[in-house]
C-alpha positions as CSV (number, residue, x, y, z in Angstrom):
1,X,14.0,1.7,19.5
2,X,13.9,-0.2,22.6
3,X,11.3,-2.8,23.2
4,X,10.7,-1.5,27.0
5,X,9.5,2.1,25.6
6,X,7.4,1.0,23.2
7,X,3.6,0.8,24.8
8,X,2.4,-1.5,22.4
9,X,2.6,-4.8,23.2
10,X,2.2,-8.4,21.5
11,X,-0.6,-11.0,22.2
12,X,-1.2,-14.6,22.4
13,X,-4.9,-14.1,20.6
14,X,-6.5,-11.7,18.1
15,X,-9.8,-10.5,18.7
16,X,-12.4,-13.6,18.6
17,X,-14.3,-11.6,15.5
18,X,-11.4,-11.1,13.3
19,X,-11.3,-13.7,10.9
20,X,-8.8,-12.5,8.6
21,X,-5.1,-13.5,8.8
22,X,-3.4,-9.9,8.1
23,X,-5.6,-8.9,10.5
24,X,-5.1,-11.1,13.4
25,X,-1.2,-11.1,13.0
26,X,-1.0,-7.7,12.6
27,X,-3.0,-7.4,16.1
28,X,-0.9,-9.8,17.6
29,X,2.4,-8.1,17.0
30,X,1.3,-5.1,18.1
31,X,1.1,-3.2,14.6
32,X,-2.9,-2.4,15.0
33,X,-5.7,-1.8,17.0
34,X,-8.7,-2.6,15.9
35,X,-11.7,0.2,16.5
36,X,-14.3,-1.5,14.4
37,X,-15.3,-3.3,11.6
38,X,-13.1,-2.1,8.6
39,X,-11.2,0.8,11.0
40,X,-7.8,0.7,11.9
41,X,-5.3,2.4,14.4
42,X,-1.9,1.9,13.6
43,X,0.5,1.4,16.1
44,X,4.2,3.0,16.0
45,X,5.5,-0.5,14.2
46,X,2.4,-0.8,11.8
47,X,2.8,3.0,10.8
48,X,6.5,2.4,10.1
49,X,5.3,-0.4,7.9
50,X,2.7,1.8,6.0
51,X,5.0,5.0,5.6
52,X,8.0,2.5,4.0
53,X,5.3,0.9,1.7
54,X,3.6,4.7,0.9
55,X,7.6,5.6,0.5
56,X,7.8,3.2,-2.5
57,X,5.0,4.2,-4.3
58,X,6.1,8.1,-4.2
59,X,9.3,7.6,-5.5
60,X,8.2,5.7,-8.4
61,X,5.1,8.7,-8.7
62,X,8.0,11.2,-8.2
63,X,9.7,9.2,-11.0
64,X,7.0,9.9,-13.5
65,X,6.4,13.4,-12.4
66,X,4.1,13.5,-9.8
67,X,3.2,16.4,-7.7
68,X,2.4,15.9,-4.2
69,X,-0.4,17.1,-2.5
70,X,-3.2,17.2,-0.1
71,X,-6.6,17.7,-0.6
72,X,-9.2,17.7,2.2
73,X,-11.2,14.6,2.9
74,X,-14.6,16.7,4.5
75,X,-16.5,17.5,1.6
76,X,-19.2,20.4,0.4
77,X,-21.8,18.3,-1.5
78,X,-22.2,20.9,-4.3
79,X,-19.0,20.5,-6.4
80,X,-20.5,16.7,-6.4
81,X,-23.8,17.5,-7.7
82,X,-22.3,18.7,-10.7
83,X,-20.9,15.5,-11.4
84,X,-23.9,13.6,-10.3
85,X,-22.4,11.7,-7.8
86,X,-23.6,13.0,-4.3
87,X,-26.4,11.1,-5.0
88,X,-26.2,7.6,-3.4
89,X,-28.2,6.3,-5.8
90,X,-24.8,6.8,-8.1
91,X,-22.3,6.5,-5.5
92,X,-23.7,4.9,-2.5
93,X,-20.8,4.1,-0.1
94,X,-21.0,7.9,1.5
95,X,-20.9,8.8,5.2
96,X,-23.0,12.0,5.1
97,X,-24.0,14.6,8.3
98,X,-25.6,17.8,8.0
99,X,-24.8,20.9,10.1
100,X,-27.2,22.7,12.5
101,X,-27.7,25.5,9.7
102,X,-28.6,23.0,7.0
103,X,-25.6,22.3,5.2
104,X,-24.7,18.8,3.9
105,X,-21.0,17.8,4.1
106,X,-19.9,14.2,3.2
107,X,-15.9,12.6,3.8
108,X,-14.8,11.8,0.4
109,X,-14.3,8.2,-1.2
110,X,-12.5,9.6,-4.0
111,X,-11.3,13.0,-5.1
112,X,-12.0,13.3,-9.0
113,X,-14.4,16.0,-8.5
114,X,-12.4,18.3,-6.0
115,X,-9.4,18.3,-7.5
116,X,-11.0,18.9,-11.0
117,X,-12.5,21.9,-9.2
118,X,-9.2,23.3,-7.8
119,X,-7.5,22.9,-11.0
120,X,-9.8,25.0,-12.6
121,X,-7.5,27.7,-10.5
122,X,-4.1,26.5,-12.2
123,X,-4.7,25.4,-15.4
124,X,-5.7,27.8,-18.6
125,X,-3.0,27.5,-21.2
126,X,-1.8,24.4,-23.3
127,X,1.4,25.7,-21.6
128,X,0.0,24.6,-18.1
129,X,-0.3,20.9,-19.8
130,X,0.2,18.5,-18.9
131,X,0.1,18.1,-15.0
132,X,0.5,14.9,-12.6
133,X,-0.9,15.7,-8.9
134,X,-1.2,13.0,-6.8
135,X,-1.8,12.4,-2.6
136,X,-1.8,10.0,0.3
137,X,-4.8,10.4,2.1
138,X,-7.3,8.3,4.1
139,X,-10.6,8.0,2.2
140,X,-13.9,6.9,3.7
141,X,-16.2,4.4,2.1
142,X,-19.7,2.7,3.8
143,X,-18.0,-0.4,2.9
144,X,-21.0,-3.3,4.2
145,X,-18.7,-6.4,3.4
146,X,-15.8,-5.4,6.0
147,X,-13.8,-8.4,6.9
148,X,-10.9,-8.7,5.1
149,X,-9.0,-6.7,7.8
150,X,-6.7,-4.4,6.1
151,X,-7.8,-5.6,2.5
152,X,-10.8,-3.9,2.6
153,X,-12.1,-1.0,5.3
154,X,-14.3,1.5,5.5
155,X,-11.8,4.1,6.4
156,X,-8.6,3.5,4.7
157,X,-5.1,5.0,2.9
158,X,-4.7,5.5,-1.0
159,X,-2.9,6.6,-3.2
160,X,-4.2,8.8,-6.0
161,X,-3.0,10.3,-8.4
162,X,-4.6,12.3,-11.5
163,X,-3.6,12.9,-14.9
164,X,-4.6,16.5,-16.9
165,X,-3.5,16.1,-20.2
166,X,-4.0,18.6,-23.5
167,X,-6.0,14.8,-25.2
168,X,-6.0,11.7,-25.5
169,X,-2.8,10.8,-26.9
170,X,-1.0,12.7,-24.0
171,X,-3.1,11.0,-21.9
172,X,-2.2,7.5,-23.3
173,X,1.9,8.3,-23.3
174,X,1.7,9.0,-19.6
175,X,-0.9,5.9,-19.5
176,X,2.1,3.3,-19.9
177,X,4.6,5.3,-18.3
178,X,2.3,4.7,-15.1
179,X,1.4,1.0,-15.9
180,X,5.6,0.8,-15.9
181,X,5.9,3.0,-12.2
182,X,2.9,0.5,-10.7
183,X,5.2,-2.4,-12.0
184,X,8.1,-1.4,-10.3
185,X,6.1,-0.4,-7.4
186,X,5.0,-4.4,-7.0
187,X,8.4,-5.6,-7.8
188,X,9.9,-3.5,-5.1
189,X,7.4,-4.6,-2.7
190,X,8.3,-8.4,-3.6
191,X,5.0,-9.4,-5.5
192,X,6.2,-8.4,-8.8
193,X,6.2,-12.0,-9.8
194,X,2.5,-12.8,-8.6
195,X,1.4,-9.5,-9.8
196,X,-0.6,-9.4,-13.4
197,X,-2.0,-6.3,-15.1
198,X,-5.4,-7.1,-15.2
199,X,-7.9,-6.2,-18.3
200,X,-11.0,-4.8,-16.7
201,X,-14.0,-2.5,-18.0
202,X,-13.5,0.8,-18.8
203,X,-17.0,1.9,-18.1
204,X,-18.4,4.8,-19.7
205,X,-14.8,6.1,-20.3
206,X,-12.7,3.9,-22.7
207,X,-13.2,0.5,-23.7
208,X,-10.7,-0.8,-20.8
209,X,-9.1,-0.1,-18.0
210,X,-6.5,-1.6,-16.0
211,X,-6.5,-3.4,-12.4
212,X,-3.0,-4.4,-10.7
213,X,-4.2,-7.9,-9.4
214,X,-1.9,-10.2,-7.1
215,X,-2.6,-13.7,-6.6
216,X,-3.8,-15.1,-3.1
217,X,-5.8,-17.5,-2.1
218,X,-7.6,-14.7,0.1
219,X,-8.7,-13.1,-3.3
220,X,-12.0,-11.8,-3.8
221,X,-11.7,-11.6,-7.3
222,X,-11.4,-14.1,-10.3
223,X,-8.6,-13.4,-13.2
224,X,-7.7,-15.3,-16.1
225,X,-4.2,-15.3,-16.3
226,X,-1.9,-15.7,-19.1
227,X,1.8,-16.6,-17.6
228,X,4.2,-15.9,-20.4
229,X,2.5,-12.6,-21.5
230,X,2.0,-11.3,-17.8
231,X,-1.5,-10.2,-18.1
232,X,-4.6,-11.7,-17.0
233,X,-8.2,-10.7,-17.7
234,X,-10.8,-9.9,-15.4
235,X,-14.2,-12.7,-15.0
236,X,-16.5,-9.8,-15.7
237,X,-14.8,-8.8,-19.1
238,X,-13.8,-12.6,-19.9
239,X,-15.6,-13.0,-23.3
240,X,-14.7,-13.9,-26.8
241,X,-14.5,-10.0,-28.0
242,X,-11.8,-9.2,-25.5
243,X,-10.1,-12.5,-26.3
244,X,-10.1,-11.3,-29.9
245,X,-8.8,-7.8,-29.0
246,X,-5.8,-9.6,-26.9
247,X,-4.9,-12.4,-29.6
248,X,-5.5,-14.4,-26.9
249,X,-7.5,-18.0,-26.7
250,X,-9.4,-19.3,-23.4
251,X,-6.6,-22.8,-23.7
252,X,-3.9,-20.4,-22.7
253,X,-5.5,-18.9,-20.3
254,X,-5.1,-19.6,-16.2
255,X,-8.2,-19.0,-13.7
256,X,-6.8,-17.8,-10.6
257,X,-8.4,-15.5,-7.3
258,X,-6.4,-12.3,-7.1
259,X,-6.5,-8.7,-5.2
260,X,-6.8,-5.4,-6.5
261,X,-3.6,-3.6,-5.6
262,X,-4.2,-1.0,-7.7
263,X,-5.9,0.3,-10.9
264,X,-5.3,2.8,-13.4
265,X,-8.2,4.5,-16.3
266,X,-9.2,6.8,-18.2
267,X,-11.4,9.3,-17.5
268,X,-11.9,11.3,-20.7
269,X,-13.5,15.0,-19.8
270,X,-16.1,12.9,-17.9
271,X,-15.4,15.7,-15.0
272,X,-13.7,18.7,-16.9
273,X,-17.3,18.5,-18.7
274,X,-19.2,18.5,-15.6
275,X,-16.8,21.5,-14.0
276,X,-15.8,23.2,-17.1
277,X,-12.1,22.5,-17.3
278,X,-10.6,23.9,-19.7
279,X,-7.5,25.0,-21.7
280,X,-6.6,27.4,-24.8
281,X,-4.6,25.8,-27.1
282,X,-2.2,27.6,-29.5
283,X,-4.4,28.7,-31.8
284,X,-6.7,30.3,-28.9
285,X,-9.0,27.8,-29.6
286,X,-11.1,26.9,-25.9
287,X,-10.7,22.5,-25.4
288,X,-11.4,20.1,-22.4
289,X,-8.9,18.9,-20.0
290,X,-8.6,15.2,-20.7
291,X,-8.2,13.3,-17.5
292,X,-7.0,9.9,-15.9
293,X,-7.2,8.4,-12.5
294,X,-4.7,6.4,-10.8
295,X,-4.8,4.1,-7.2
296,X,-2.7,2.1,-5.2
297,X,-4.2,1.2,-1.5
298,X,-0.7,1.4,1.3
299,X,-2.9,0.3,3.6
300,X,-5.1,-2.6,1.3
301,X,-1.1,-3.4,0.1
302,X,-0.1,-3.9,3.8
303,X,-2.5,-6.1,4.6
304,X,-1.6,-8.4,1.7
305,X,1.9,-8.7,2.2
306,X,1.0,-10.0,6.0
307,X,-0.8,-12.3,4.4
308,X,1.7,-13.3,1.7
309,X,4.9,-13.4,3.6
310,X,3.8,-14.9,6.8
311,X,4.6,-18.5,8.3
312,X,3.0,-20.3,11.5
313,X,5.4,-18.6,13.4
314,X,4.3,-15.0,12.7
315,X,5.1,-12.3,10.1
316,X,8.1,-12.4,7.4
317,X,8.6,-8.5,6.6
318,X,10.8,-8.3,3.4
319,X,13.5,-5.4,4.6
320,X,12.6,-2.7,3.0
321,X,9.4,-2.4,4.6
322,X,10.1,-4.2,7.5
323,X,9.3,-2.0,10.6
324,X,13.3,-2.6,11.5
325,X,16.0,-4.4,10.0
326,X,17.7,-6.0,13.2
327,X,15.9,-7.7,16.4
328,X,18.4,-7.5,19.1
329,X,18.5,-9.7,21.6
330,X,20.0,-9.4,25.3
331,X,20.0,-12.5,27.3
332,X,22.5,-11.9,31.0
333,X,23.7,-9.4,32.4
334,X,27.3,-9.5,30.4
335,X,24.6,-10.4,26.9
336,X,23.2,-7.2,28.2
337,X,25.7,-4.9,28.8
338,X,27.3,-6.2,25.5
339,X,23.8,-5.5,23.7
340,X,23.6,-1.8,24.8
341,X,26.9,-1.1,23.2
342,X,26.1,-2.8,19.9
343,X,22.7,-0.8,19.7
344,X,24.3,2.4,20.3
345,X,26.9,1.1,17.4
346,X,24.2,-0.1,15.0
347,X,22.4,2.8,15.5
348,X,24.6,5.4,15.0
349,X,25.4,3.8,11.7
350,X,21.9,4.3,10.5
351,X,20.6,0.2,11.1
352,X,17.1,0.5,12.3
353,X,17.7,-1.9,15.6
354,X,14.3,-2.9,17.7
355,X,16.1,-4.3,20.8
356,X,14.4,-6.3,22.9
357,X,16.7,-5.0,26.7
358,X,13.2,-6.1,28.4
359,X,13.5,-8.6,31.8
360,X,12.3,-11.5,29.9
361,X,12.6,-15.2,29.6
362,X,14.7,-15.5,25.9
363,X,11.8,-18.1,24.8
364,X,9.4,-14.8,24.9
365,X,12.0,-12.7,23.3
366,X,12.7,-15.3,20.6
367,X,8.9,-16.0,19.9
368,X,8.0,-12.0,19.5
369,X,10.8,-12.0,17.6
370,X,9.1,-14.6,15.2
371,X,5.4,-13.1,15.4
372,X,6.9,-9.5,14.5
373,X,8.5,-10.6,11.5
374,X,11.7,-8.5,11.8
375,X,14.0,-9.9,9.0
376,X,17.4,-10.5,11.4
377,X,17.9,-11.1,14.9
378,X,20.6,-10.8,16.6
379,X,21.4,-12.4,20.0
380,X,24.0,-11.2,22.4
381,X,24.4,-13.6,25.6
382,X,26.7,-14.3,28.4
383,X,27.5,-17.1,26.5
384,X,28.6,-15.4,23.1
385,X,30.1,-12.6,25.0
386,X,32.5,-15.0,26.4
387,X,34.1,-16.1,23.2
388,X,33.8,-13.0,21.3
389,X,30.7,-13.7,19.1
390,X,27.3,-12.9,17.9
391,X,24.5,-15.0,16.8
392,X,22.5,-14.3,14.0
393,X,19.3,-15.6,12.2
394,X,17.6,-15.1,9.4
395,X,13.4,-15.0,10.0
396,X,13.0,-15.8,6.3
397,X,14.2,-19.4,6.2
398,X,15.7,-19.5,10.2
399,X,19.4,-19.7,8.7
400,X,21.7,-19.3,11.4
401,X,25.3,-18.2,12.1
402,X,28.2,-17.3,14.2
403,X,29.8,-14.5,13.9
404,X,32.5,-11.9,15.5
405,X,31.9,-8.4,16.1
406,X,33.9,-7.4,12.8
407,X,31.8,-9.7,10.7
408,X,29.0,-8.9,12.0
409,X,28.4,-5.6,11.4
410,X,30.1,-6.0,8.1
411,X,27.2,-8.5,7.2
412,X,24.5,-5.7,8.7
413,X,26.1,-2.7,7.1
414,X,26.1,-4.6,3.5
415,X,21.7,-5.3,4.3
């Protein structure tokens, strides 16, 4: 892509209200608009960014045999008055209308209840068990505490994916198969190390359930962390009967903040008992579905890594979720000339190449190539072209070197 057709452009300031650092780099580098408190527009770069960090987490789904699909997000309230929770007495974090001829439709938070109710269609035999389908899909919650930028919206991407299993212990084999795919979701995404799987409740379901929490400074949440096992424990189930259950004592233990970037629980037949889901096993014999609920936020996950891999300078993308691989620089009219034929080059060998052929100053280019994070850039000037050579950096630690047009696009083909 060429910097002079994209429409986005980069700024010098975020918006004066936006106090959250995601946020305001992200603005700056042209990845997202801002509509309104919690609601985000993403630009061609930020939606690269979210569709590589949504990529991730549906192979590793894929892996454990999910099944992708799409549910609606506008909602018929009476499939969640069966459950209870159209109420917002129960779940109060609804946008709600109702239509000219009386009916109420809400946009949905979560998608237990739906998805429960279509299954009902698909599932009947033992022999239809178990079943893995999952989505991407922007939910809607009335969150009032919106200021987290991308951490925390009121209109948002997840992940979910739901578990219909014959009972509980085919529920809890697929359980830590999941709890493995989330771990190699984080490691992937470069916070496997900072990345604990938290003990939380398990509210009316199971005794526990499980929160992926990473470790920032810009957490709203407080863990108690236990470094050599790799869990933590969350401050509202930090007490001495969980301590027992773990073998663990408070002296080993680590307070930390954290974000949720993802959870995982049981729901029992919670919902197949409120929608009548059930099976026939093989002895004809009429049971519950037994259920679990799994979440990972792209978007909330987005907005942490631009927190976490950022420096005064700008964003640091890791490169596979990067936006682009290779900043290209032009600087002259021989640097240019030279730059147009190494972009055709790197492109046609599948390197994704933002090139930066705009009529600019190179101290503008250089310092947009900083904010945007992109993890090499490449500069091709009259200079360089002269003696035969390229120069490249390295955003993460500003490494730079020398190199001819054989090296480098050896070095590029090899990242």
């Amino acid at each position: 892509m060429r910097v002079s057709k994209l429409f986005t452009k980069t700024l010098k300031n975020a918006p004066a209200d936006e106090v959250a650092k995601n946020a305001q780099l992200l603005i700056r580098g042209g990845y997202i608009h801002k509509e309104m408190a919690g609601v985000y527009t993403y630009l061609p770069l930020g939606k690269r960014v979210l569709e590589k960090v949504m990529q991730i987490v549906r192979e590793e789904m894929n892996t454990v045999g999910g099944n992708e699909i799409s549910l609606t997000a506008l909602q018929h309230k009476d499939v969640w008055e069966a459950s209870g929770r159209w109420s917002d007495e129960v779940l109060d974090v609804w946008f709600k209308t109702k239509l000219a001829n009386g009916t109420e439709l809400g946009l949905a938070p979560t998608h237990e209840e739906p998805l429960t109710k279509l299954m009902k269609n698909y599932i009947s035999s033992y022999k239809d068990l178990p079943v893995y389908p999952y989505q991407f899909q922007i939910k809607f919650r009335n969150e009032l505490r919106s200021k987290s930028g991308l951490m925390r919206g009121r209109e948002f991407w997840m992940k979910d994916l739901y578990s219909f299993s014959r009972d509980q212990a085919q529920h809890d084999e697929f359980y830590e198969k999941i709890s493995e795919a989330y771990d190699h979701v984080y490691e992937r995404l470069g916070i496997g190390d900072i990345t604990y799987k938290t003990f939380a409740s398990g509210g009316s379901f199971s005794k526990y359930s499980h929160e992926f929490q990473t470790l920032s400074e810009v957490g709203e949440d407080i863990i108690y962390v236990h470094e050599g096992k790799k869990i933590a424990i969350n401050e509202e189930v930090y007490n001495d009967e969980v301590l027992a259950d773990l073998g663990l004592s408070k002296d080993e233990l680590v307070e930390k903040k954290a974000v949720e970037v993802g959870n995982i629980f049981t729901l029992s037949t919670k919902f197949s008992d409120a929608l009548d889901l059930n099976y026939t096993d093989e002895s004809g014999a009429s049971q519950r579905v037994f259920m679990g609920s799994y979440g990972i936020g792209p978007s909330r996950v987005m907005g942490l890594l631009a927190e976490h891999f950022a420096d005064d300078k700008g964003l640091v993308w890791l490169v596979n979720i990067a936006p682009y691989t290779v900043y290209l620089v032009s600087i002259g009219e021989k640097g240019s000339a030279e730059a147009d034929k190494l972009y055709e080059e790197l492109t046609g060998m599948g390197i994704e190449v933002l090139y930066d052929d705009r009529d600019e100053r190179p101290g503008a280019k250089f310092a947009d190539a900083e904010l945007l994070g992109i993890p090499y850039r490449v500069t091709v000037s009259d200079r360089l072209v002269e003696s035969g050579e390229f120069e490249l950096v390295q955003r993460v630690d500003g490494a730079q070197e020398t190199l001819t047009h054989e090296a480098l696009v050896d070095r590029l083909k090899q990242l």
